[in-house]
Each structure stands twice: as structure tokens, then as C-alpha cells.
Backbone bond lengths (Angstrom), bond angles and torsions (degrees), N, CA, C in turn:
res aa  C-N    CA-C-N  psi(-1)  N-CA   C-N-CA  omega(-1)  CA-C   N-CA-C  phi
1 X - - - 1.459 - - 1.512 109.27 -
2 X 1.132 126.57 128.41 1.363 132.43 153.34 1.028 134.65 -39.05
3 X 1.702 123.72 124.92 1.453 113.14 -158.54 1.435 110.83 -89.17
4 X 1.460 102.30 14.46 1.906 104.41 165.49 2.005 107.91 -56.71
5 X 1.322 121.25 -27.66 1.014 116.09 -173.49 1.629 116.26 -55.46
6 X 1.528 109.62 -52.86 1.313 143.72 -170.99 1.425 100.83 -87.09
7 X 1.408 125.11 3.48 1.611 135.78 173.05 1.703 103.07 -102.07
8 X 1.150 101.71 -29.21 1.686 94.80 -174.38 1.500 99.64 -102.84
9 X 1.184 113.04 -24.26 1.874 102.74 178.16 1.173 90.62 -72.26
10 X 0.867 142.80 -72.57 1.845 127.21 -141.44 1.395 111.86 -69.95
11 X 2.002 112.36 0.82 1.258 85.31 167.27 1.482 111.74 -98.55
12 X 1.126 132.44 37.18 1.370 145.19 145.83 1.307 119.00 -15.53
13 X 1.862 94.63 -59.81 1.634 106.22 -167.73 1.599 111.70 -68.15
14 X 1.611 91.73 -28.88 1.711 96.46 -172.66 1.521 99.70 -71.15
15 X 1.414 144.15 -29.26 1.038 153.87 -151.21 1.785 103.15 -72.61
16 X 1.582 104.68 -55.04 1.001 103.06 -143.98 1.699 94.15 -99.70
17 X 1.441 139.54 6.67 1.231 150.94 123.50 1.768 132.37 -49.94
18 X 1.405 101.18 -34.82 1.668 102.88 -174.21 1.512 113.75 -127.87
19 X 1.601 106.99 -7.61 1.482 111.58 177.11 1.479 114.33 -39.35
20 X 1.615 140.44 132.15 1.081 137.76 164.10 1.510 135.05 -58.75
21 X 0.956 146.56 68.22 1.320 153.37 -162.97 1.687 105.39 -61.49
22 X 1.407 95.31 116.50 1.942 110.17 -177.99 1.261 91.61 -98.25
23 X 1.732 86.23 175.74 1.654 100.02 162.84 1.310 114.07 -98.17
24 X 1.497 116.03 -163.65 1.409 116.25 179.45 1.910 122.29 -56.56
25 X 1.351 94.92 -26.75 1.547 108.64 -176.73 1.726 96.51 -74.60
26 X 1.556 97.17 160.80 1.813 109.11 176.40 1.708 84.86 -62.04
27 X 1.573 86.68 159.64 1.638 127.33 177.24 1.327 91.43 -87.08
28 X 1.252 124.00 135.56 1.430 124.14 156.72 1.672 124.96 -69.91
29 X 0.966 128.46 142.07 1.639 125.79 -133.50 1.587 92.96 -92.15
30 X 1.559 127.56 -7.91 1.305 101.17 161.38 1.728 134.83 -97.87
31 X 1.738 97.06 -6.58 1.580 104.18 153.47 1.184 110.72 -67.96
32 X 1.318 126.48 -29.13 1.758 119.43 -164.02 1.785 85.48 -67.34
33 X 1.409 134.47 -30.18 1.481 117.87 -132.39 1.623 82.57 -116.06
34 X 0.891 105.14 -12.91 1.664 100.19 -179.02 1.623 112.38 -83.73
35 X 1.551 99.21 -52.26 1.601 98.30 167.00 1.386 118.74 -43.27
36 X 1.598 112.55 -60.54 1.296 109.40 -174.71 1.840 111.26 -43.28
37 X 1.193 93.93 -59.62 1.763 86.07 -167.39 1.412 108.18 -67.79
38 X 1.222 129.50 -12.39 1.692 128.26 170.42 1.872 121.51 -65.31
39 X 1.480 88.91 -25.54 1.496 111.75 171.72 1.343 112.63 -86.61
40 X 1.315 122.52 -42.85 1.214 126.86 157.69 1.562 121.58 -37.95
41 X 1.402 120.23 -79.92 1.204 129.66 126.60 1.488 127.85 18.30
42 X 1.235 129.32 -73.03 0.750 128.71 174.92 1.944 120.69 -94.48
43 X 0.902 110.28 -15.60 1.351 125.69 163.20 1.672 113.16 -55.24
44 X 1.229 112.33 -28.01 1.847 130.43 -162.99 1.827 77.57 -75.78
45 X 1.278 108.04 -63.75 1.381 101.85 -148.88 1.729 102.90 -91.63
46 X 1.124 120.30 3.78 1.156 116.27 153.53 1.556 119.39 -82.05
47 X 1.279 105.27 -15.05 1.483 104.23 -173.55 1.725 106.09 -96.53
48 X 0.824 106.07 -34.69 1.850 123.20 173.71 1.801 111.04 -42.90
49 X 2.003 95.66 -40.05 1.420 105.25 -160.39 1.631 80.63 -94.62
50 X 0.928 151.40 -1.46 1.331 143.05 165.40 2.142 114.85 85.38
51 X 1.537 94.28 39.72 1.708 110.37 -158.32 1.270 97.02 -91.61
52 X 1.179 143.22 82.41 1.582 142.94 -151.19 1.786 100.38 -95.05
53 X 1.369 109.06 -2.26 1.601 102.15 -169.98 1.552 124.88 -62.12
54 X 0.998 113.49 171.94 1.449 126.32 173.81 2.147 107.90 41.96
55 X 1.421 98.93 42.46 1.706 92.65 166.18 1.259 129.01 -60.15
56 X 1.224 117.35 -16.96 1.229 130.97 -164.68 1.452 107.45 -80.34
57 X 1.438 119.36 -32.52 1.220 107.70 -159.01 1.883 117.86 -85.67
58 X 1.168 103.18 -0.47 1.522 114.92 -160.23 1.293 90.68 -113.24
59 X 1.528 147.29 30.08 1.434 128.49 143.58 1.509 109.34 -137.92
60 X 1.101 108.73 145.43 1.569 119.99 -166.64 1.747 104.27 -67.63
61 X 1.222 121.82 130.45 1.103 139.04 145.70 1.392 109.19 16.45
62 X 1.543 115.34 -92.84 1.162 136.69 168.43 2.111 114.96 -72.29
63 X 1.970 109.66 44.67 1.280 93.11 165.01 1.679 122.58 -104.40
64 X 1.139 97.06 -165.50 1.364 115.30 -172.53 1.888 123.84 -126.70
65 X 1.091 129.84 123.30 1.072 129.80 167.09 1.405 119.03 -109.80
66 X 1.588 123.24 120.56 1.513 120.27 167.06 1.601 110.39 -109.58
67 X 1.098 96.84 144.17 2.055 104.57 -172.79 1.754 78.96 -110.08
68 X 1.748 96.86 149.09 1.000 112.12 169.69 1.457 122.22 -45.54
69 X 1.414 115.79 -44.86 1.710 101.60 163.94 1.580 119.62 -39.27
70 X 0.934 143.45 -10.95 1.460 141.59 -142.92 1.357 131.73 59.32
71 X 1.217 110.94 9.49 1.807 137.80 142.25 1.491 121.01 -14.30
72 X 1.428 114.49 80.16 1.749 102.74 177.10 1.437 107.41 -100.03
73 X 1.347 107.55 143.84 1.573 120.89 175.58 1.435 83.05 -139.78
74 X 1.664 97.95 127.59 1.721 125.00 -177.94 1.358 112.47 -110.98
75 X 1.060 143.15 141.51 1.482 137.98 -163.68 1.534 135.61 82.28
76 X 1.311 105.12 138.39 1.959 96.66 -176.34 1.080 102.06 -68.21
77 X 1.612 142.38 -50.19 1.736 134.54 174.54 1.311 96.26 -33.97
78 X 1.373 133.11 -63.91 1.316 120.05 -121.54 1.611 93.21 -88.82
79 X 1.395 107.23 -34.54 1.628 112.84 175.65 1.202 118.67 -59.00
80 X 1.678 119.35 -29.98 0.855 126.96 -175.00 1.533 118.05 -84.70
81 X 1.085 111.56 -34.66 1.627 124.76 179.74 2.107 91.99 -72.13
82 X 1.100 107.88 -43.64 1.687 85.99 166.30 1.441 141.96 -52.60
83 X 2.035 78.51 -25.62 2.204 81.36 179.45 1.506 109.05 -72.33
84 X 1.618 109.58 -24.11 1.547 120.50 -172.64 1.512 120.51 -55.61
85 X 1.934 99.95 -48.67 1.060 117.84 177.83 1.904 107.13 -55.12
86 X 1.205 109.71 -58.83 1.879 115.34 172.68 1.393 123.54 -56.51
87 X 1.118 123.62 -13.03 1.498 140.65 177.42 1.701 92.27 -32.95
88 X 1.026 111.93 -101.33 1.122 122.57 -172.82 1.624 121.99 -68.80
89 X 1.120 138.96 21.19 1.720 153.29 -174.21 1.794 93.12 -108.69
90 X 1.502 117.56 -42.91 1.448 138.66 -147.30 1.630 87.87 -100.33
91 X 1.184 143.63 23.43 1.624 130.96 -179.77 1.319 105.39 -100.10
92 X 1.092 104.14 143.12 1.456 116.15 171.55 1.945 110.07 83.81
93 X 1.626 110.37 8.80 1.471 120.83 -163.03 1.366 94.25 -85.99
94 X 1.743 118.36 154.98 1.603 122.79 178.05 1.355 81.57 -130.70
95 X 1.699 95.21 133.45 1.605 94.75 170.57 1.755 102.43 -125.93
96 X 1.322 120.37 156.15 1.501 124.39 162.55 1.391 100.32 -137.75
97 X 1.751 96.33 140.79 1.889 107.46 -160.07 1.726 83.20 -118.83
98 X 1.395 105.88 134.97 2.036 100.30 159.19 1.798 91.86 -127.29
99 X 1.554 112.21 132.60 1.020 153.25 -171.60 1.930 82.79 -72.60
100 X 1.064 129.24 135.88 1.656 99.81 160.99 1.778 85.06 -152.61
101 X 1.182 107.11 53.70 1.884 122.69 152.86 1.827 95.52 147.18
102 X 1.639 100.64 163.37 1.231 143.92 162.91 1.297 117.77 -141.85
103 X 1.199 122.88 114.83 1.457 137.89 175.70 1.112 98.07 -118.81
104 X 2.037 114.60 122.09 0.937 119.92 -153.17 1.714 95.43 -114.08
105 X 1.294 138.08 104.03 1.695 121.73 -155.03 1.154 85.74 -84.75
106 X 0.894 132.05 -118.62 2.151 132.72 -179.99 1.697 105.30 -91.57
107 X 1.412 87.07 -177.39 1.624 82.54 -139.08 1.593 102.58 -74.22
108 X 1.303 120.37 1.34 1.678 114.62 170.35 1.333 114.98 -89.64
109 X 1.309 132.96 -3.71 1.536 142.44 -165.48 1.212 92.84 -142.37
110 X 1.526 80.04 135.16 2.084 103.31 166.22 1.736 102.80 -138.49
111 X 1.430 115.33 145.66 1.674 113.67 154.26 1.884 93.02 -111.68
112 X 1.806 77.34 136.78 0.984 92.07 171.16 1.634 116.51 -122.09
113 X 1.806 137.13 145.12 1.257 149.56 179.25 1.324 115.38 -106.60
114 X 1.122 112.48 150.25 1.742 112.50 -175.46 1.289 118.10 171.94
115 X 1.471 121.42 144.98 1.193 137.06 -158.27 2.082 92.70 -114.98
116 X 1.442 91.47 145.10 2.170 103.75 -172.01 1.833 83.47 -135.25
117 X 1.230 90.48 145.12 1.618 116.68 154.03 1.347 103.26 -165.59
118 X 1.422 94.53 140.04 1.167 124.34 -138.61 2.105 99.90 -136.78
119 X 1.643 106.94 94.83 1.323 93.18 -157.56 1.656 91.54 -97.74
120 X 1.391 115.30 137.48 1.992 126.93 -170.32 1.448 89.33 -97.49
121 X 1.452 101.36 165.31 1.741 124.28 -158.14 1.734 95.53 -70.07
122 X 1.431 100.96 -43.76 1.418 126.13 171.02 1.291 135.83 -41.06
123 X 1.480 112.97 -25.03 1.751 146.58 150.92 1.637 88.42 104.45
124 X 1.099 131.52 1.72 1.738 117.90 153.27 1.246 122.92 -50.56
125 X 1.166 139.62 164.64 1.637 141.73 -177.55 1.702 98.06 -156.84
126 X 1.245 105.26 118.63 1.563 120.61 171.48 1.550 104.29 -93.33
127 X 1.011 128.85 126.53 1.384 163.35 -163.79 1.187 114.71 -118.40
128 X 1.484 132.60 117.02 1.967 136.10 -167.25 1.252 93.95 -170.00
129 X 1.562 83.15 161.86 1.513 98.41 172.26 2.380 108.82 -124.98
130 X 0.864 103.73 151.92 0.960 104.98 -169.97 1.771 120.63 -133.70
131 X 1.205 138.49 148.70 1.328 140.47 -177.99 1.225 111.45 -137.47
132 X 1.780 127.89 138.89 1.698 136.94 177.22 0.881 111.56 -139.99
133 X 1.269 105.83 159.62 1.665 115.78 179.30 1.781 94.45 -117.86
134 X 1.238 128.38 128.62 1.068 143.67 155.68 1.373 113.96 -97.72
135 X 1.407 119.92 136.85 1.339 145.30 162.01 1.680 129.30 -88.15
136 X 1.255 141.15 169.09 1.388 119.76 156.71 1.570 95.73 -133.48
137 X 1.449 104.74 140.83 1.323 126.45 -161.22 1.732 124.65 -123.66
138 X 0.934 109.14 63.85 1.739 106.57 -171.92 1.714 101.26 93.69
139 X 1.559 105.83 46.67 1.839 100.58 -148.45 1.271 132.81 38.61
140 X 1.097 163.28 38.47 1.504 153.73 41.48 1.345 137.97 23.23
141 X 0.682 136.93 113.20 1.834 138.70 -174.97 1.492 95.22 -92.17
142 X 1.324 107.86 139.52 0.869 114.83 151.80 1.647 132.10 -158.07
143 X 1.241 123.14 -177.82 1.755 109.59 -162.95 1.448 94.51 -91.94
144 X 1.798 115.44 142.77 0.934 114.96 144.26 1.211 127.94 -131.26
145 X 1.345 128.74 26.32 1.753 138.26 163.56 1.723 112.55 -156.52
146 X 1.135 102.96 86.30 1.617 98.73 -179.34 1.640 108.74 -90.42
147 X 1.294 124.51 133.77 1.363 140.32 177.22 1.457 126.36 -91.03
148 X 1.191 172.64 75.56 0.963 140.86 141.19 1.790 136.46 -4.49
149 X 0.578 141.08 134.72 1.820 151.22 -179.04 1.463 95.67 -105.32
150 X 1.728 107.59 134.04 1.493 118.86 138.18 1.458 122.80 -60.24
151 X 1.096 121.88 142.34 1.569 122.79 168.33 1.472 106.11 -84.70
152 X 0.990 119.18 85.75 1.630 129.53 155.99 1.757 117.01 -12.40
153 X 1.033 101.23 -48.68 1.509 117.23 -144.13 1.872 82.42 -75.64
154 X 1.418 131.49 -24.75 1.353 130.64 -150.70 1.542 92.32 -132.95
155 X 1.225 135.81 3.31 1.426 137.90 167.99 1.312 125.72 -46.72
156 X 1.507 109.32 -21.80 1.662 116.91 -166.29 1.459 101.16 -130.41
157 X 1.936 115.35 16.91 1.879 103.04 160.91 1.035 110.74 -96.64
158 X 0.976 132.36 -153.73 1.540 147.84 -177.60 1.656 102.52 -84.05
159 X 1.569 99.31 -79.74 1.513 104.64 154.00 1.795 110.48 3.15
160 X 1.415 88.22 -91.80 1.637 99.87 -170.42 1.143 135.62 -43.32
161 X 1.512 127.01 -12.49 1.915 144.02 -138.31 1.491 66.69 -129.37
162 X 1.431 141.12 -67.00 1.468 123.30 -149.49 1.499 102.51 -92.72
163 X 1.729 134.53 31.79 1.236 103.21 168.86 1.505 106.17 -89.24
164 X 1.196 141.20 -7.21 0.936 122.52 167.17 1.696 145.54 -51.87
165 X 1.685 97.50 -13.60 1.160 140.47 143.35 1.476 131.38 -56.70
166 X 1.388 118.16 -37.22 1.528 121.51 -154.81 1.713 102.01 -76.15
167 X 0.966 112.59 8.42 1.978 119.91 -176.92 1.953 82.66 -70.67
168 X 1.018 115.90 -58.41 1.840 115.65 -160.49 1.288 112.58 -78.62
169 X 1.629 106.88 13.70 1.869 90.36 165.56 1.308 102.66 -80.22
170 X 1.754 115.94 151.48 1.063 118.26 165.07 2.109 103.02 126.50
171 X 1.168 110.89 -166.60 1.677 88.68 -175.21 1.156 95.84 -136.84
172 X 1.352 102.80 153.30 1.848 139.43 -167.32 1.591 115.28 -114.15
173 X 1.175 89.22 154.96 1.992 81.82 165.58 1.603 91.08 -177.03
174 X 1.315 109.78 139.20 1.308 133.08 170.00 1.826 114.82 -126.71
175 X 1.105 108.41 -174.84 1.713 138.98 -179.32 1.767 98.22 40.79
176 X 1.425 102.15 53.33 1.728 108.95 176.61 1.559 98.14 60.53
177 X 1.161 104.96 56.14 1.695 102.87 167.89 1.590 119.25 72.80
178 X 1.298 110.32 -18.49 1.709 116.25 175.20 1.866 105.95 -49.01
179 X 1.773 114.00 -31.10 1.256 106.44 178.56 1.335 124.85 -130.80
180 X 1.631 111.68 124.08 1.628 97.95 178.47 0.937 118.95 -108.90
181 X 1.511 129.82 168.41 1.660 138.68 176.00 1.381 99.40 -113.31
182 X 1.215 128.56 150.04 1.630 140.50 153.89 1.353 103.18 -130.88
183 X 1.624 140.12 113.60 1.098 135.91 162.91 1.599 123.34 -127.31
184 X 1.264 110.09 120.25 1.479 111.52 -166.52 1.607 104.96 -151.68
185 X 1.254 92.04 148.81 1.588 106.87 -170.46 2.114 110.66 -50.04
186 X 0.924 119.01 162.75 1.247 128.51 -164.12 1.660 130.30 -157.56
187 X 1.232 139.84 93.46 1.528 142.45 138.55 1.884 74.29 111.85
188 X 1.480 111.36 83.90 1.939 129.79 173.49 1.466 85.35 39.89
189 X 1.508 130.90 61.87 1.597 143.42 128.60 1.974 88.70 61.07
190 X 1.251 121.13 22.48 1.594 117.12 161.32 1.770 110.28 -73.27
191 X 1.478 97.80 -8.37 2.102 95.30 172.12 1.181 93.19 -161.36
192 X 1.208 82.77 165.33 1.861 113.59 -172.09 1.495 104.99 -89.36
193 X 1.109 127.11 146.39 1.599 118.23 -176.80 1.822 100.16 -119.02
194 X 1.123 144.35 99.10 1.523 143.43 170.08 1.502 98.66 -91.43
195 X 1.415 120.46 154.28 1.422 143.53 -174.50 1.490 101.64 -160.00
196 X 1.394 108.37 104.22 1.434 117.35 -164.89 1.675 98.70 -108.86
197 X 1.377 130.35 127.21 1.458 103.09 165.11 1.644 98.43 -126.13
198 X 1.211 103.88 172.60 1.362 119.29 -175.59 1.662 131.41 -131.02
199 X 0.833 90.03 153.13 1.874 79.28 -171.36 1.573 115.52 -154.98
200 X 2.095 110.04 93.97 1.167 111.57 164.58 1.520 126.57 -98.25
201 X 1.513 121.93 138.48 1.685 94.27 -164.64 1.324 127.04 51.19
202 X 0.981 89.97 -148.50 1.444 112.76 171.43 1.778 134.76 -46.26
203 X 1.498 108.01 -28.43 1.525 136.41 -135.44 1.519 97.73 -130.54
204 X 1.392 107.64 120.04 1.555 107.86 -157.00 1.807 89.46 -124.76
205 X 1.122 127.23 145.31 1.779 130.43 158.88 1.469 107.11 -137.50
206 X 1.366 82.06 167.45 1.459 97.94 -163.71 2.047 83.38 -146.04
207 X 1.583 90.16 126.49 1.274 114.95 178.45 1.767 120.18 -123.70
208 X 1.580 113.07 102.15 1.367 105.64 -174.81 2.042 109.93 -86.20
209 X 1.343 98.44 146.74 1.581 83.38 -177.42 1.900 98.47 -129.94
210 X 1.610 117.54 124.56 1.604 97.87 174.54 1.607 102.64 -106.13
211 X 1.215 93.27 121.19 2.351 104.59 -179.34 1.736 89.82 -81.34
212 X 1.413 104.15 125.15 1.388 101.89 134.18 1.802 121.42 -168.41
213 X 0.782 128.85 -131.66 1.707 127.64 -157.01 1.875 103.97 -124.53
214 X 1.073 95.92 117.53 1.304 85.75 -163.20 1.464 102.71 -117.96
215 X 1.726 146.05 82.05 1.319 146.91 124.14 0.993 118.73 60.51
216 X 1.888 128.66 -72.07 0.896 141.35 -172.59 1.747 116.25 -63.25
217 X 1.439 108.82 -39.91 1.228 113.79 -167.23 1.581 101.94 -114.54
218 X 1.542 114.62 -7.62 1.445 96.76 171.11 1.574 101.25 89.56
219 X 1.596 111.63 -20.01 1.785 83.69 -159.76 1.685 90.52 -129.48
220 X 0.952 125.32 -174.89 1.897 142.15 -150.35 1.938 78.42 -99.18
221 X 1.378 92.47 121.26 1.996 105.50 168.86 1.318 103.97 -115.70
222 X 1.779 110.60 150.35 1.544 107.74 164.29 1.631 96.60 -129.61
223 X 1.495 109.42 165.69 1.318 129.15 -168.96 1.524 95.46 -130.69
224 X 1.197 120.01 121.38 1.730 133.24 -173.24 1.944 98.21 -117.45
225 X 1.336 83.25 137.95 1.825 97.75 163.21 1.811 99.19 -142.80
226 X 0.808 103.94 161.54 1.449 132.31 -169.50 1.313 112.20 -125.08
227 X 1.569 132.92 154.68 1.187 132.57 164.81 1.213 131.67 -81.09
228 X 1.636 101.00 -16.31 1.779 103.92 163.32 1.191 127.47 -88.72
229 X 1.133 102.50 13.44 2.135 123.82 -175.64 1.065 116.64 85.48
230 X 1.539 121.16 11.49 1.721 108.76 162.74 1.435 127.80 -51.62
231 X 1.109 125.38 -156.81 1.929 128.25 -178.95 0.881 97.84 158.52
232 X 1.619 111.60 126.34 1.499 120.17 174.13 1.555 103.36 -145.02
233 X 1.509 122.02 -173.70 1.225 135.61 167.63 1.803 115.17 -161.42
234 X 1.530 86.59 156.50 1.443 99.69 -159.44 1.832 106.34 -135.34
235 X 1.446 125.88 126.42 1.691 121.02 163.82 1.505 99.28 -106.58
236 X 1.601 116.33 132.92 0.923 137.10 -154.11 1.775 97.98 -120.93
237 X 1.427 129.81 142.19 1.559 148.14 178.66 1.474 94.89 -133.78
238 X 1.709 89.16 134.63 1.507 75.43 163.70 1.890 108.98 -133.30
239 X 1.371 107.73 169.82 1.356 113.86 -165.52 1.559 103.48 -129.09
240 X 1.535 106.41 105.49 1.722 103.54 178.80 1.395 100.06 63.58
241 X 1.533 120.57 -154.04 1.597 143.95 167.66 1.256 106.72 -30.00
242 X 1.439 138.40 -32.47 1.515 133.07 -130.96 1.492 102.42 -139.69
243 X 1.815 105.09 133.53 1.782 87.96 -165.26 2.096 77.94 -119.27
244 X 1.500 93.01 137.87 1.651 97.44 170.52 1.739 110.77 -97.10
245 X 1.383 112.42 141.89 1.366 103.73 -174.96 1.996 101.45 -129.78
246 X 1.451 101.27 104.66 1.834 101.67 -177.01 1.729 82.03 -69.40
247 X 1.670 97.09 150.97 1.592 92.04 -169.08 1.538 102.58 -161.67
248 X 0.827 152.77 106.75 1.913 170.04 -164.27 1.113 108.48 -108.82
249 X 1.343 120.41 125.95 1.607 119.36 146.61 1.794 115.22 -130.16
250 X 1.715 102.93 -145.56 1.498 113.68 -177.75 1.428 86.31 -156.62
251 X 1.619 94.02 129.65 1.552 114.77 168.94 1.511 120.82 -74.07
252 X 1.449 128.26 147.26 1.570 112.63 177.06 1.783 117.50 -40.08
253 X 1.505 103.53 -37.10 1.450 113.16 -175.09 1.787 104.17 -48.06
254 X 1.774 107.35 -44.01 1.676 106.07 -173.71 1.773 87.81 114.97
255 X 0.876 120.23 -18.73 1.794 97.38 171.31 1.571 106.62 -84.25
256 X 1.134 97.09 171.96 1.858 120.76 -153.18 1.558 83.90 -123.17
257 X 1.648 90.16 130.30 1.667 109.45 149.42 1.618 119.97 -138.11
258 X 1.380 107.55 -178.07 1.275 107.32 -156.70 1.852 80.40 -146.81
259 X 1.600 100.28 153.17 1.521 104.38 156.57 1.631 100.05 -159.24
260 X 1.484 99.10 -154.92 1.306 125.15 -179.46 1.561 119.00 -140.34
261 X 1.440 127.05 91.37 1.309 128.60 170.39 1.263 141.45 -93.29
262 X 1.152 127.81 102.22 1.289 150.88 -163.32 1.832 115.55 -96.74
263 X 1.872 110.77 98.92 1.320 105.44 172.49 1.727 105.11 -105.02
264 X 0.993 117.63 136.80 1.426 134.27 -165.30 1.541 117.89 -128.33
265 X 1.522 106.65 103.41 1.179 120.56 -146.75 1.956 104.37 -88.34
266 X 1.445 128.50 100.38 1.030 113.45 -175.93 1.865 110.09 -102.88
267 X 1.105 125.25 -29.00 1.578 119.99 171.42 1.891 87.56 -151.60
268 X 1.538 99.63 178.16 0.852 101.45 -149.99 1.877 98.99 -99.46
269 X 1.486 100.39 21.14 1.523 109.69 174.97 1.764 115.66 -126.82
270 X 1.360 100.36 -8.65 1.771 126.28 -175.10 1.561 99.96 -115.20
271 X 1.620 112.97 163.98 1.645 111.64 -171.66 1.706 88.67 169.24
272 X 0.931 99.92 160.60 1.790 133.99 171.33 0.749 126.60 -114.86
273 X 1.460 148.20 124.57 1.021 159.64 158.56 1.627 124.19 -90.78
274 X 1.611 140.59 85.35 1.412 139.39 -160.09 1.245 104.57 -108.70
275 X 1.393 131.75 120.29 1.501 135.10 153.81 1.347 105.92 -93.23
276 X 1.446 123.00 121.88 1.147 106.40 171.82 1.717 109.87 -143.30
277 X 1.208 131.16 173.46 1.616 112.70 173.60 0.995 122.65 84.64
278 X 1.605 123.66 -2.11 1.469 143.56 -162.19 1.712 114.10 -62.34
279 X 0.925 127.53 142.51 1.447 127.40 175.83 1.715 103.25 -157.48
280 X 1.437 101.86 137.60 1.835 100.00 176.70 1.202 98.81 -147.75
281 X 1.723 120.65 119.84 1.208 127.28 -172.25 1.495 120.66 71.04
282 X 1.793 109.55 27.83 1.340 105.56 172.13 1.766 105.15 75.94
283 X 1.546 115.02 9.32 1.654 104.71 167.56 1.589 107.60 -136.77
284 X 1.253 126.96 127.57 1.020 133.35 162.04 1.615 147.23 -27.26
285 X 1.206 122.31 111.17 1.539 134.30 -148.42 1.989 88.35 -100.14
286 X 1.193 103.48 157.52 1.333 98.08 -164.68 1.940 83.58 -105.32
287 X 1.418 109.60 146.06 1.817 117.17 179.12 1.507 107.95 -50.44
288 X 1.340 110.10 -165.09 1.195 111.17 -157.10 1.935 108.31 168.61
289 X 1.285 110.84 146.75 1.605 102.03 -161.38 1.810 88.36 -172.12
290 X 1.052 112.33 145.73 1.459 135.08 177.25 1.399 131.42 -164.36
291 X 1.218 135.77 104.95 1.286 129.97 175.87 1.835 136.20 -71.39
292 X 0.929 111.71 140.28 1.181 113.02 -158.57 1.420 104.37 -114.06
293 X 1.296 127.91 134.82 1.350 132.63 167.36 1.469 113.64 -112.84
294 X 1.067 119.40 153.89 1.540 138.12 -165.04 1.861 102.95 -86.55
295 X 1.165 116.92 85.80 1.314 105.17 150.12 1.673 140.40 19.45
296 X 1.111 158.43 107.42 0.980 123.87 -174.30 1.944 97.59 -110.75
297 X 1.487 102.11 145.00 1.624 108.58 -160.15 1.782 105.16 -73.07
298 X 0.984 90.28 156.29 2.727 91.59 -173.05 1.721 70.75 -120.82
């Protein structure tokens, strides 16, 4: 997810210190546009100093957040419990915001446009564009539809087709540690690299998986190897939160199976994992589902 999300909550605090307070009559549309970017403004350097307070107060009740994946989170809790989750992922981040319009519709509504970069401890810089709708609320502004933007310009690399993906870099582990994830970009980030291992009893695997975008079919393919010499492949659709992957291989033995894999995206530190539909050698594998939590990095 884009840290435009966690760029517009925290300016909350700036909000509820410098917000312009009108009277009953409309605001004239170049105080409305000045406040906004003064809050803006000052939001940069509240966010720089790492002042996470008062998020809550700068999105309406009833808002909305979409991440460029097409990611909706509905509600101020729920938006808000996302900045909680980033609290600590977001340290040590430099961000610079340029405002580049305010359209002020009457004087309680504004859309607002704007460009985030976002420089990581790491010397990467994430680069977006972003769009809001601000409200004014008891005189107060505040957000009630924040957007994320695709970057156009990167829509047609490799890169670009799998960010809808890029939430699962980083490492996982579920069923009390019996399962881990490692997922990180791979060969100039045109695929995703996962390294899943497993561990029942005694009997340990190790499953490599490469995600990427495959031309022919239009849709996101993965290529699986196994440590006991299986190999399979899978084209993956996805629906809302949840990407389905129809997916076939061949066991070292030489029999053929088939399933249905289902990752189901619930925050951007929580996830699902569904096998279901399974058959190997023409007999039925019983389903299967595990959740995975995100690591947290030492």
C-alpha cells in the first residue's frame, strides 16, 4: 500500500490546529484553497518529525480509502487502525507532498490533486500520485474519499502489472511457525520471487514460486518447483482482495494434479492462504486454508 494513505492521516494533527473556521455563509474558494495547502504544508513537517497524533480527526466517520491496487478500507477505525498497523514499517521515512490543484466546488467541498515522494531509510523513494475529496465539518475540513492513482507511465512493464502484488514482499509465517513466506522482488523486479518452506514432523519442503505477467494470456502466471522435484504452473484472476490461481503440476512420482489457490488479502500484515479443489491422480485431496502474518523486521 502506498504511504499516501498514512500521508493524509497524519495530517489530521495539522488539521485540527490550523483548520480555518468560517461563518455560516460559503468560504470563498480561495481561503478554502489556501487552508487546504497550509495544512498540507504543515502536515509535511509534522510527518517528517514523526507526530502521528490525532489521525482520527481528519476523516469523516463514514470515509473511504482506495490504494492503488483497488484496495477499499471503509471507515475512520478501520483507516485508522491501518495507520497503527504502519506506525512502525514508516520510521525513519522523508516525505515531500506538491499540492498541484484545489478545486473548490462550494464552499463545504473541495477535490483535491497531488503528487507524494516518499524517500525510505534504504535510499528508495516511492513516487504516486494521489486525489481527495475534503469536506468542512463544524468548520474543520476534513477527508472524505482519499484515492490512490496508478502511475500510467509504468502500466505496461513488468514492474507495473505486478504491483498489485507488491503488499507480500517481505516475510510471513503461519500454523505456529510450521509455515514460512519470503517474497521479494527478483531478476530488475519483472517477478516476484516466494520461497515457501514447510515443516510436518519430521519432513521439511521447500517450495520456490516465480509470479509474473505473462502476454500471452493477459493475466499474472506463476512457475512452482518443489524440493522433491515436482513443477507446476498456475494463471491467476483476481476478484476484489482475493487473487484465484487455476494451477496444475506433476509430482516426482509422474502423476498429475490440479487445484485451486486462493490468496486473500485482508490488511496489509494479515492474508490467507486457500487450497481448495485439489485432485492428484484423478482422486481427491481434502481443502485446506492457513493464515499468514507478516513478520515483523529486528
Amino acid at each position: 500500500m502506498r504511504l499516501t494513505l498514512v500521508c493524509l492521516g497524519v495530517l489530521a494533527l495539522c488539521l485540527v490546529s490550523s483548520a480555518v473556521n468560517y461563518g455560516d455563509g460559503q468560504a470563498p474558494a480561495a481561503s478554502a484553497e489556501q487552508s487546504i495547502r497550509q495544512a498540507v504544508a504543515a502536515y509535511v513537517d509534522a510527518f517528517n518529525r514523526g507526530d502521528m497524533a490525532a489521525l482520527a480527526s481528519v476523516w469523516a466517520p463514514d470515509a473511504e480509502y482506495v490504494n492503488e491496487s483497488g484496495t477499499v478500507t471503509k471507515g475512520r477505525d478501520s483507516i485508522v487502525g491501518l495507520f497503527k498497523q504502519y506506525a512502525t514499517n514508516l520510521k525513519g521515512t522523508k516525505l515531500t507532498l506538491k499540492v498541484t490543484s484545489v478545486r473548490p466546488l462550494k464552499g463545504d467541498i473541495a477535490l483535491q490533486d497531488g503528487t507524494s515522494a516518499y524517500a525510505k531509510p534504504d535510499g528508495t523513494i516511492d513516487e504516486g500520485r494521489f486525489t481527495a475529496v475534503w469536506f468542512k465539518n463544524d468548520g474543520k475540513w476534513q477527508l472524505r474519499s482519499v484515492r490512490d492513482l496508478p502511475d500510467d507511465t509504468d502500466a505496461a512493464s513488468p514492474t507495473g502489472r505486478l504491483k498489485e502484488l507488491q503488499w507480500m514482499v517481505g516475510n510471513w509465517e503461519g500454523g505456529n511457525g510450521a509455515v514460512t513466506v519470503a517474497v521479494r522482488w527478483a531478476v530488475n523486479q519483472a517477478f516476484l520471487h516466494y520461497e515457501y518452506k514447510m515443516k510436518s514432523g519430521d519432513t521439511d519442503m521447500t517450495v520456490l514460486q516465480l509470479v509474473g505477467f505473462d502476454p500471452l494470456s493477459n493475466q499474472i502466471k506463476s512457475w512452482m518447483f518443489d524440493s522433491q522435484g515436482g513443477y507446476g504452473e498456475g494463471l491467476w484472476t483476481r476478484d476484489g482482495n482475493s487473487w484465484t490461481g487455476q494451477t496444475a503440476g506433476v509430482l516426482p512420482s509422474g502423476q498429475t494434479g490440479t487445484a485451486i489457490n486462493i490468496i486473500h488479502y485482508i490488511d496489509d500484515d494479515n492474508c490467507t492462504f486457500q487450497v481448495r479443489d485439489r485432485e492428484v491422480g484423478g482422486q481427491p485431496i481434502p481443502d485446506a486454508e492457513i493464515k499468514l502474518t507478516r513478520k515483523s523486521a529486528k
